[in-house]
C-alpha positions in Angstrom: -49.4 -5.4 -0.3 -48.2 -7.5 -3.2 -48.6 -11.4 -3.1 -45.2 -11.8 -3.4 -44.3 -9.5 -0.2 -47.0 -12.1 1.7 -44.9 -14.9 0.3 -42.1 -13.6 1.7 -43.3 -12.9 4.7 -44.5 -16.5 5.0 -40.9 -17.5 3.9 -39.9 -16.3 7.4 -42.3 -18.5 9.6 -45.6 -16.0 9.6 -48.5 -17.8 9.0 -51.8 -16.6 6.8 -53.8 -15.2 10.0 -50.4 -13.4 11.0 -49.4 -12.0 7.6 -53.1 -11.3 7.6 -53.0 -9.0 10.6 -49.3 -7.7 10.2 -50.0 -6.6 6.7 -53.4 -4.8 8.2 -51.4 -3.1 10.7 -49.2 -2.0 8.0 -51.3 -0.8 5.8 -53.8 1.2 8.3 -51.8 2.1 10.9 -52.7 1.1 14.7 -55.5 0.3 15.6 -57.4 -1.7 18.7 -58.0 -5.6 18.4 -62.0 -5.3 17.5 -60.9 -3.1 14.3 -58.0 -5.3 13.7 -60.3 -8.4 13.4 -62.1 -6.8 10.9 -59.9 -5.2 9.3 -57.3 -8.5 8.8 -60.4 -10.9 8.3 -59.4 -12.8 11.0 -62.6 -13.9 13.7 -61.9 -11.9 16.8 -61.9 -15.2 18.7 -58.8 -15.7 17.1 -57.0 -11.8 17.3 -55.9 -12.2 20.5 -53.8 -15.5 19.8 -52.4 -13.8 16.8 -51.3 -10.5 18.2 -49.4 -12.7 21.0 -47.6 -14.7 18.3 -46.8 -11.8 16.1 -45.4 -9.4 19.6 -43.3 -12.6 20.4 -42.0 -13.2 17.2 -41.1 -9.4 16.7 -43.4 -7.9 14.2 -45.8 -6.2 16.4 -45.8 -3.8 19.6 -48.6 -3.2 22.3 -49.6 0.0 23.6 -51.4 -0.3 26.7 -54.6 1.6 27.3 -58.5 1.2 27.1 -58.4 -0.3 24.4 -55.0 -1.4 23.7 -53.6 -0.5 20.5 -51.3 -2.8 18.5 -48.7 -1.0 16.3 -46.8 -2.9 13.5 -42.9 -2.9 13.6 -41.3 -1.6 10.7 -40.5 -4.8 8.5 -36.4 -4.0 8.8 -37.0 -4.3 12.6 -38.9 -7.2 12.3 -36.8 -9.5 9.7 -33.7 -8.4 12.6 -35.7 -10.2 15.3 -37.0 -12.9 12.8 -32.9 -13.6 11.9 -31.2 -13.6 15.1 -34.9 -16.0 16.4 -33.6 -18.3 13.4 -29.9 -18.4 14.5 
């Protein structure tokens, strides 16, 4: 992904571990925390805290299983949610 699509999507109140993660997600597909941490260079103490923000703020969606797998939303969907949080 571009720097200036990780601009923007620090524009709208993600910060650099959560465009970090989103932009994983985006760019290979879901995939369980473990591979997420490594695959967003985030530390996997941290995944956890990061998937939470990014569900609540609208960007990401949990599927429940052993493990879980965390699905990104499709950026239309998630700059909805990120507008009507801001209004």
């Amino acid at each position: 992904m571009s720097d200036k699509t990780r601009r923007a999507l620090k524009d709208f109140g993600l910060t650099d571990y959560e465009v970090k993660t989103y932009v994983a997600l985006v760019e290979a597909g879901p995939m369980p925390a473990s591979e997420l941490s490594t695959h967003a260079g985030v530390p996997y103490s941290k995944i956890y805290e990061i998937i939470g923000n990014l569900e609540r703020k609208g960007w990401v969606e949990t599927e429940q299983g052993r493990p879980s797998k965390y699905y990104p939303k499709a950026p239309t969907m998630a700059l909805e949610s990120s507008k009507i949080r801001i209004e």
